[in-house]
C-alpha distance (Angstrom), angle and dihedral (degrees) to the residues before:
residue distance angle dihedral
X1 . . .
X2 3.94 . .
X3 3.64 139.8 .
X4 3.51 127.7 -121.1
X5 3.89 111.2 -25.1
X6 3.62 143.6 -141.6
X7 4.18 112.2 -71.2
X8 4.02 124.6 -115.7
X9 3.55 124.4 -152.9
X10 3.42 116.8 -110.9
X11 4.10 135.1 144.1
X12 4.07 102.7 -78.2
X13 4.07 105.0 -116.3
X14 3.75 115.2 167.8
X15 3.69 112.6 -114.5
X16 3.38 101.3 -104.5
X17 4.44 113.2 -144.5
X18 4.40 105.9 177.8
X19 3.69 106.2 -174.9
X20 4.23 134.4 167.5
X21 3.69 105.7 -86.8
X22 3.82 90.9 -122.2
X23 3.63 92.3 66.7
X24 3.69 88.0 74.7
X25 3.93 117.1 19.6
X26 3.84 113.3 26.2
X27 3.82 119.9 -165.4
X28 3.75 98.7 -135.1
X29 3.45 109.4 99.0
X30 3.59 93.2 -20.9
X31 4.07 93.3 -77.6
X32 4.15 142.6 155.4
X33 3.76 130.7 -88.3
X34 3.79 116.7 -142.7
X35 3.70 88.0 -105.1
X36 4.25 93.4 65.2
X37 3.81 90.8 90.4
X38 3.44 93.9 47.1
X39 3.82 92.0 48.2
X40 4.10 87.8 54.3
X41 3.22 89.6 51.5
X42 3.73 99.5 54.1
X43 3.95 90.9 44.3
X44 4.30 82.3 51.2
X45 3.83 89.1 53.6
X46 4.31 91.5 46.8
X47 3.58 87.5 51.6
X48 3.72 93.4 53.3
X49 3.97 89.8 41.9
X50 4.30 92.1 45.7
X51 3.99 83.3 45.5
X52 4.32 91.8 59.0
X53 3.55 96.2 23.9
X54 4.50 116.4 33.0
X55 3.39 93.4 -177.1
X56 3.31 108.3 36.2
X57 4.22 120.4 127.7
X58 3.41 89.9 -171.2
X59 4.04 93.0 102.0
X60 3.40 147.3 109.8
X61 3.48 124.0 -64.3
X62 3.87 133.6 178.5
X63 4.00 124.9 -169.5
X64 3.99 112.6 -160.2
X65 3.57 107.4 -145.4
X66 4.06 104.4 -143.7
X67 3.44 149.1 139.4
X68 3.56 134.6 -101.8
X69 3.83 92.2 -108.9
X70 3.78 93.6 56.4
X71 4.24 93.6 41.9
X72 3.94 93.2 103.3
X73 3.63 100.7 46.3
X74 3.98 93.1 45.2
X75 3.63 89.1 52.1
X76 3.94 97.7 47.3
X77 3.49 86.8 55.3
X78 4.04 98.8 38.3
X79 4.32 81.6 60.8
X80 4.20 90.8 37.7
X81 3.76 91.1 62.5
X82 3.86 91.2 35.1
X83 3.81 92.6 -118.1
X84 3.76 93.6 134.1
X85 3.80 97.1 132.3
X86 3.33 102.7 35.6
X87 3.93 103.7 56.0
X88 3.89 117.0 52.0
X89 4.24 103.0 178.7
X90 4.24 111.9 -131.6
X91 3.58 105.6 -145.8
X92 3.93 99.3 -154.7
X93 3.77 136.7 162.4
X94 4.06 110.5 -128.4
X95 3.91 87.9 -112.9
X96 3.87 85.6 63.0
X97 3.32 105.7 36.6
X98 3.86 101.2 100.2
X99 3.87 95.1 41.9
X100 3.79 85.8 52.3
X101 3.84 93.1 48.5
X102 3.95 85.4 53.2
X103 3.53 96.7 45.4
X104 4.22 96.1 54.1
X105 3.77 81.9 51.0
X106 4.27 86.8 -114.0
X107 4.07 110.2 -156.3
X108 3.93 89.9 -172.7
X109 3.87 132.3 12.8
X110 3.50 126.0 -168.8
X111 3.56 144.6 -145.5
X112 3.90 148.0 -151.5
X113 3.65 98.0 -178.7
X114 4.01 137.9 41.6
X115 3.86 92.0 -117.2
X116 3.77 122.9 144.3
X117 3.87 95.2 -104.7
X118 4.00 82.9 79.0
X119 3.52 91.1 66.2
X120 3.89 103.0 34.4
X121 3.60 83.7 59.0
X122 3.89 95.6 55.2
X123 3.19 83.5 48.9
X124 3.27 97.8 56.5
X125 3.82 95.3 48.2
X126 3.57 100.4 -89.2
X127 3.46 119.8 129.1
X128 3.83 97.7 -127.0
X129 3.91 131.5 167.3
X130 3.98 140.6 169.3
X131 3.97 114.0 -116.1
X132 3.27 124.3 -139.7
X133 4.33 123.7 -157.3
X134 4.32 114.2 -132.4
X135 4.17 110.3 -151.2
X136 3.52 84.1 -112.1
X137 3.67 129.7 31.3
X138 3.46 113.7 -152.5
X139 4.09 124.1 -177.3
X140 3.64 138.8 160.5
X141 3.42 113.2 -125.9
X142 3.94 135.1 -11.9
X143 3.77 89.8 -145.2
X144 3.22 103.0 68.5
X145 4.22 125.2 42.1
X146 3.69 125.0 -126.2
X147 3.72 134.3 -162.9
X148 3.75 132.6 -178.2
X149 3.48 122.4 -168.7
X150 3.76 128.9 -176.3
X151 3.93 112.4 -139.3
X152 3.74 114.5 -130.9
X153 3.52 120.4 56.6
X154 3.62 89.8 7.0
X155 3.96 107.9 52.0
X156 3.44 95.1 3.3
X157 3.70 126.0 51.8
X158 4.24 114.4 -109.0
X159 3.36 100.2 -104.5
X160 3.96 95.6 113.6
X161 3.29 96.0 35.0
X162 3.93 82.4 57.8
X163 4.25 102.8 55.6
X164 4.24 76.2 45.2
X165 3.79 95.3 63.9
X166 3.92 99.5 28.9
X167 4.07 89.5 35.7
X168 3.92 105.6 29.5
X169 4.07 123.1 -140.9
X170 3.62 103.3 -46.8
X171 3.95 95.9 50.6
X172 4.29 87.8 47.2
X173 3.66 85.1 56.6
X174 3.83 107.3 43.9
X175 4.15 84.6 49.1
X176 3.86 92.1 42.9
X177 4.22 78.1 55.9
X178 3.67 101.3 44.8
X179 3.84 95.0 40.3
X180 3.95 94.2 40.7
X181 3.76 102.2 123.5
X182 4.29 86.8 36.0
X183 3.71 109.3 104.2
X184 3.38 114.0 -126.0
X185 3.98 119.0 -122.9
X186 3.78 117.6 -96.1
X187 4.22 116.4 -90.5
X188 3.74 117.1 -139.0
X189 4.04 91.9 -97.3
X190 4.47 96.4 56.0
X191 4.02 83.3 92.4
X192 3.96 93.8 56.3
X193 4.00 90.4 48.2
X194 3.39 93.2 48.5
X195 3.82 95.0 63.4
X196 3.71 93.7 43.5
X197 3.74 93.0 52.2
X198 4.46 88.1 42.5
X199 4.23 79.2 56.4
X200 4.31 92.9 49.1
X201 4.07 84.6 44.3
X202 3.74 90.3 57.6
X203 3.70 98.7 36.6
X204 3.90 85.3 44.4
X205 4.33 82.0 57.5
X206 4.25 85.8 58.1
X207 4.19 87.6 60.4
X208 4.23 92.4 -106.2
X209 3.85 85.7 157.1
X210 3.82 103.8 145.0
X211 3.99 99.1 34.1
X212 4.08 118.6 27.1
X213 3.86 101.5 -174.1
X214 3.98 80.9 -137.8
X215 3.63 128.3 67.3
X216 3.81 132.2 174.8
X217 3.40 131.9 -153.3
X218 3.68 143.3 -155.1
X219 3.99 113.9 -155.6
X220 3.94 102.8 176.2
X221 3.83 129.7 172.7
X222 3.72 86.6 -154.5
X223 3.66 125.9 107.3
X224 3.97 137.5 -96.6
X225 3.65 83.3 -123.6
X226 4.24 127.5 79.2
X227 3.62 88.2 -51.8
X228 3.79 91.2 57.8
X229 3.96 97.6 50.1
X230 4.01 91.5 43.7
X231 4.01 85.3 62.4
X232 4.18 90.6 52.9
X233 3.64 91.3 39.9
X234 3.86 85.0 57.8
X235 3.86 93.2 47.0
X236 4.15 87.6 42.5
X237 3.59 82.5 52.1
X238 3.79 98.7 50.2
X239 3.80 86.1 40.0
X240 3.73 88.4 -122.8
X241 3.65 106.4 130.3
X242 4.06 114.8 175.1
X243 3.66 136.3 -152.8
X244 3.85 102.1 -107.8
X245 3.57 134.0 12.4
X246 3.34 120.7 -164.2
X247 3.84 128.3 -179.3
X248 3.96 117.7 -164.4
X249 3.64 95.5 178.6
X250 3.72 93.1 -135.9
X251 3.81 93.7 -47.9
X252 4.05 118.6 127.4
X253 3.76 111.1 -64.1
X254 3.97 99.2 -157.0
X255 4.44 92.1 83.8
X256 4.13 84.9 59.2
X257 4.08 94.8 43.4
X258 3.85 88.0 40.0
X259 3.83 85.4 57.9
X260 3.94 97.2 34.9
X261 4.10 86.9 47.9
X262 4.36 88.1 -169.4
X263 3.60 120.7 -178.9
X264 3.50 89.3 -117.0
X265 4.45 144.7 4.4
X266 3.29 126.5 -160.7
X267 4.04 124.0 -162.1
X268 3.92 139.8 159.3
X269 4.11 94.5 -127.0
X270 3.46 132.5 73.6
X271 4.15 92.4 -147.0
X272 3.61 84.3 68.4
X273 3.89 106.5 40.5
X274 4.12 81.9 56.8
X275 3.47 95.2 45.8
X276 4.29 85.1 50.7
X277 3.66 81.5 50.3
X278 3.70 102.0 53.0
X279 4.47 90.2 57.6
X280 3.77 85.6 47.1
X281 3.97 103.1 -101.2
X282 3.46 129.6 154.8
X283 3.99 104.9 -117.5
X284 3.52 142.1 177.3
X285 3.84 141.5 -169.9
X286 3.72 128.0 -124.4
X287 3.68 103.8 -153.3
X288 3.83 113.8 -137.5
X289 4.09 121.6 -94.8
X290 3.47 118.8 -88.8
């Protein structure tokens, strides 16, 4: 896997991350959401980006979904932790929500509850999951953002992950081997690793060889085997190539996260949020298409 890469040039949007308000300031006792780390991180990575590039608008940028009740405590701690212009807050009815997401051009929204806007939103094109909150968070470094990603369902469309459940084990396998050099279809979450890799490329262009402030991960329960290459192939395809790729082949995925530590992993089953959970890392479920 490589470090940062070579940059593209394409019109500078900021990469747009809308997520409940909860998951980052909670009321009680004036505490964290499971998103706070994450949020550090991203305001770590725009300093590093302002640094190389002043007037770049191809940053960071975090909407705070809230109500109007909650506006002056969300803003006295937005200028507490000096997060002023990275967080703007969306106040949005639940009827508008998903229209609002489209129109600020959202690459990720997040949620605090299992509600139906999750899904609309997928639906709509959004890459969209449901957070969950381990007793302990546990990362490696605030400096420097990392994302995992789990591959089908997530990055890749379902379609595997489909002959597996209808087929079982030995069906996956014989059409991982007869489709090997077919891409697979893009998941709901290709969109949201495209921008992070566009940000290494153009940090990669400033010489930040040894230490990228982004890193990307692959955290697959596919095998080593055919199954394994037919998931590169489709990243070599997209010309997306991450950091780290690691395939469990269906073993436990919390040993690999508890080593990665990221910010933040996102998968399509619950066994595997809970197991993310359980090594102290940030995780969130992609709900299945409808």
């Amino acid at each position: 896997m490589s470090e940062c890469r070579t940059s593209t040039s394409e019109p500078e949007i900021p990469v747009t991350i809308a997520m409940s308000s909860g998951l980052l300031f909670k009321q009680e006792q004036q505490g964290y959401g499971p998103a706070f780390k994450f949020v550090e991180a991203l305001k770590a990575v725009n300093a590093e980006l302002t640094n190389h590039y002043p007037d770049s608008e191809e940053l960071f940028k975090v909407k705070l979904i809230n109500d109007s009740s909650s506006s002056d405590f969300l803003m006295n701690r937005i200028r507490e932790h000096g997060l002023e212009e990275l967080i703007t807050l969306l106040p949005v009815t639940e009827d508008q929500l998903v229209n609002e997401l489209q129109r600020n051009n959202t690459h990720l929204y997040l949620s605090d509850e299992p509600g139906l806007k999750v899904q609309e939103a997928l639906n709509e094109g959004v890459a969209a999951a449901i957070m969950f909150t381990p007793t302990n968070i546990i990362t490696e470094s605030e400096n420097q953002l990392r994302v995992a990603f789990d591959g089908d369902a997530v990055l890749f469309s379902d379609e595997s992950e489909l002959v597996f459940k209808s087929g079982g084990l030995q069906e996956y396998l014989n059409n991982e081997e007869q489709n090997v050099e077919i891409p697979m279809n893009e998941g709901p979450f290709k969109g949201f690793l495209e921008v992070l890799i566009k940000l290494q490329k153009k940090l990669h262009n400033r010489g930040l060889y040894k230490k990228c402030p982004i890193r990307t991960y692959l955290v697959t329960s596919r095998g080593a085997g055919c199954d394994g290459y037919r998931a590169l192939n489709t990243l070599r395809t997209w010309d997306l190539e991450l950091d780290e790729a690691v395939f469990v082949g269906g073993a436990n995925k919390g040993p690999t996260l508890q080593r990665i530590k990221p910010h933040i992993f996102f998968d399509d089953q619950q066994r595997h949020v809970d197991a993310a959970l359980e090594v102290g890392t940030v995780a969130c479920l992609v709900l299945s298409p409808n």
